[in-house]
N, C-alpha and C positions, 0 to 999 in steps of 0.2 A: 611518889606518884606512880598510878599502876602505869602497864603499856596500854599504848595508842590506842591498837584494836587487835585482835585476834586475827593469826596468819590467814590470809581468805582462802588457801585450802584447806582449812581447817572449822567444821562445823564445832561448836561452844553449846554443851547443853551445861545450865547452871541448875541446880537442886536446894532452889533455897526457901527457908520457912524459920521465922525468926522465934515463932512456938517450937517445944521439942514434941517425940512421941508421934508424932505423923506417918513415923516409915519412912522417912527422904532418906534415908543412908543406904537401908536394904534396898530399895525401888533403885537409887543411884546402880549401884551394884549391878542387879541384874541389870539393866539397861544398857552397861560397858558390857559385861558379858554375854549379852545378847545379839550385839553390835559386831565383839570380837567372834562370835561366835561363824557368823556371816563372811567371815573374811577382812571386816572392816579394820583398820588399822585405829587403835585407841588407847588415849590415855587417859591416865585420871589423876585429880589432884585432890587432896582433902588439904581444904583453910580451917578445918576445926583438930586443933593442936591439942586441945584438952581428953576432948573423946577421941580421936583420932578413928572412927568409927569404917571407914570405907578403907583407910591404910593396913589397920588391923586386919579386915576382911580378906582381903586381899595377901597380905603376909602369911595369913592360915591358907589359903589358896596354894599359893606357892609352897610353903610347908607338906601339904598334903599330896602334891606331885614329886614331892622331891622322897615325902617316905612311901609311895605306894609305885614311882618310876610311871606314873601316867602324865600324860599331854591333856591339857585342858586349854581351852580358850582364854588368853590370859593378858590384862592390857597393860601395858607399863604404868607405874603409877609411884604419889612422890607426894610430901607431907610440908603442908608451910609451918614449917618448925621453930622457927626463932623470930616470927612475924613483923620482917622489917619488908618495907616498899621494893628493897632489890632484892630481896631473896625470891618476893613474890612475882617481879618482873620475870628474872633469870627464871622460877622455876616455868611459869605461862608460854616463855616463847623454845624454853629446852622442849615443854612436852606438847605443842603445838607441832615442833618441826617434824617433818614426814609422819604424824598424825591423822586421819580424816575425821576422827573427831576427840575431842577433849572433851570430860564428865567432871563436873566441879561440885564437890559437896560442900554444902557451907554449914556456920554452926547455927544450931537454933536457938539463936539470940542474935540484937543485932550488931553489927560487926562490919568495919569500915573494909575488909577486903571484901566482905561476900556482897555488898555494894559496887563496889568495880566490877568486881564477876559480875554481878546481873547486870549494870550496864553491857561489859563485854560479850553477853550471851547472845547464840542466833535463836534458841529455844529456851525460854526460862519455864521450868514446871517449878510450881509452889503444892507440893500434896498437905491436903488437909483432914482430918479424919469428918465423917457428917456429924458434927453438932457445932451449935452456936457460939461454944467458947472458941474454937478455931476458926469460925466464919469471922469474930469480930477482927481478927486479925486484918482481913481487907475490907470489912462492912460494918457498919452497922443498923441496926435493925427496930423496927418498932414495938417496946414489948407486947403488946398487945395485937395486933395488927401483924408482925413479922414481915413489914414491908420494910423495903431497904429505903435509910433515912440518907442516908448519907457515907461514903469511900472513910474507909480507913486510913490512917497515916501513911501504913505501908503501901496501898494500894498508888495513895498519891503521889510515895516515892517512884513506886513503879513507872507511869505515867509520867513522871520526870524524864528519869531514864530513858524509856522509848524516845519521849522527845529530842532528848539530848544525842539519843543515838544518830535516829533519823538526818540530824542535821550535818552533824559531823561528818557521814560514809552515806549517808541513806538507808542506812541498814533496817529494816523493820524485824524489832525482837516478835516472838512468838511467844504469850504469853500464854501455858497452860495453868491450870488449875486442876490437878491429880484426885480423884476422890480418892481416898483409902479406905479400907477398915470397915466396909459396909456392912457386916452381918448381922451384929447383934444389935443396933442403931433401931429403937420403936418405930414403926412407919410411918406413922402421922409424923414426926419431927425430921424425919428420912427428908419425906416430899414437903415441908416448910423449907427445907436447908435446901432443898432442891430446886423449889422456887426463887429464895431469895439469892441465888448464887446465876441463876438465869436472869436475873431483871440487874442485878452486879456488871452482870459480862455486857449486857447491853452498855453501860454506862462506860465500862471504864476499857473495855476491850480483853478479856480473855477467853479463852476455851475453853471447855472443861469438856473433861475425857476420863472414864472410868479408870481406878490403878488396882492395887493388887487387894488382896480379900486377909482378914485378919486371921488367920493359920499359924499353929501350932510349928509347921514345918520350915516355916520363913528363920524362928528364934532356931531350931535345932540344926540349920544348917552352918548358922556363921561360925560355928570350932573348926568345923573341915571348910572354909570357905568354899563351900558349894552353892551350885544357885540350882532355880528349876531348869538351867538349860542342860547341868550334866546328869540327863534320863540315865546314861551308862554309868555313872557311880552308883546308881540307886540299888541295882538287883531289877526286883520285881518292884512294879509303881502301883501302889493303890489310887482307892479313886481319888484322895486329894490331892496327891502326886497331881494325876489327868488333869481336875478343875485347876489349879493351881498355874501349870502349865496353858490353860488357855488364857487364863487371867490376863498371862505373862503377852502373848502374841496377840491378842486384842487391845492391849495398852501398847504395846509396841505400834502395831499399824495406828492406830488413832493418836498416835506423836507425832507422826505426818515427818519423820526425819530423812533427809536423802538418801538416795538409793546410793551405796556403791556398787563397783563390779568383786565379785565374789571372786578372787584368782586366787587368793594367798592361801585360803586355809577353806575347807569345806561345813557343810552348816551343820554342825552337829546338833544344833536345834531340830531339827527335822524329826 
């Protein structure tokens, strides 16, 4: 049995997508370091033992400060490794305590802890890339017509959840829906996915909010665990550097996450 709920000073964004390939590990990623970057006090947990995908990330982070003696924005973070109920317990309320928020990446498949997470989450983002094989994940669609027929499994679990939240603590999850990956996406199928994901959110309740752009520089940063917010590792930033970097601070403000106070550490984002 997971825990209860999530320490209430501790904001829970969970990153889950039961498809792989969507970008949820890197977008997790930056997101903690975006966060930590602010001052925010954070940590992260990765429940995907196989890939281990944000632990790694973060291990190269650390690695890269330790051989170049720089300071980077850097959150504590910790891997559900032997995947028993108390390990998962122990590890949520170790990295919750004097945390302001916890980043939970789950695996892309589905998986009885990244179930507890999203229940426990105050923000759940699901990123999807724009086309129909990842829309069916919460829809589906008419072929003809591309009007939505009817909520996917997942979605319907989602919509448990909240429920189940609600009653419990009264908690209302915040369900995002992360576009990724938009570039090379043909237009007409762009704006059908865009339709059908807007007549979705009416239905079943979530928001969608644009995420980060399909770049070359996302793959080439995870050896040095670097994200877009360390502009000073870079040298000189070209322009995808720049677009990349706005990407990053338009999906941050449109996650609507609480403000902390900035005392601890200053916003090297800037």
């Amino acid at each position: 049995m997971g825990p209860d709920s999530p320490q209430a000073s501790t904001h829970v964004i969970v990153f889950a997508n039961e498809k792989g390939g969507t970008g949820k590990s890197t977008t997790a990623v930056h997101v903690a370091i975006a966060l930590a970057a602010k001052g925010a006090r954070v940590a992260c947990l990765d429940l995907d033992h196989r890939q281990r995908t944000v632990g790694r990330y973060l291990d190269n982070r650390a690695e890269t400060m330790k051989r170049n003696g720089s300071v980077l924005p850097m959150p504590r973070h910790a891997t559900l490794s032997d995947q028993s109920e108390d390990q998962f317990e122990d590890l949520w309320h170790s990295l919750c305590e004097g945390s302001d928020f916890l980043v939970v990446d789950t695996p892309g498949r589905d998986d009885p802890f990244a179930r507890t997470a999203a229940a426990l989450a105050n923000t759940l983002v699901t990123p999807m890339n724009d086309s129909f094989v990842d829309f069916d994940l919460i829809g589906q669609v008419d072929p003809e017509t591309y009007q939505v027929t009817r909520p996917s499994f997942y979605s319907e679990l989602i919509w448990d959840a909240r429920k189940q939240r609600a009653r419990a603590d009264g908690t209302t999850i915040d369900w995002v829906v992360l576009r990724n990956r938009l570039q090379h996406i043909e237009a007409r199928n762009m704006r059908r996915v865009s339709d059908a994901l807007a007549q979705l959110a009416k239905r079943v309740g979530f928001r969608i909010i644009p995420g980060l752009g399909e770049r070359v520089i996302y793959r080439e940063m995870f050896p040095a665990g670097l994200t877009m917010i360390d502009s000073k590792a870079f040298g000189s930033m070209g322009l995808a550097h720049v677009a990349a970097r706005q990407e990053l601070r338009e999906m941050m403000a449109a996650l609507q996450l609480p403000e902390v106070v900035a005392e601890r550490a200053p916003d090297v984002a800037a």
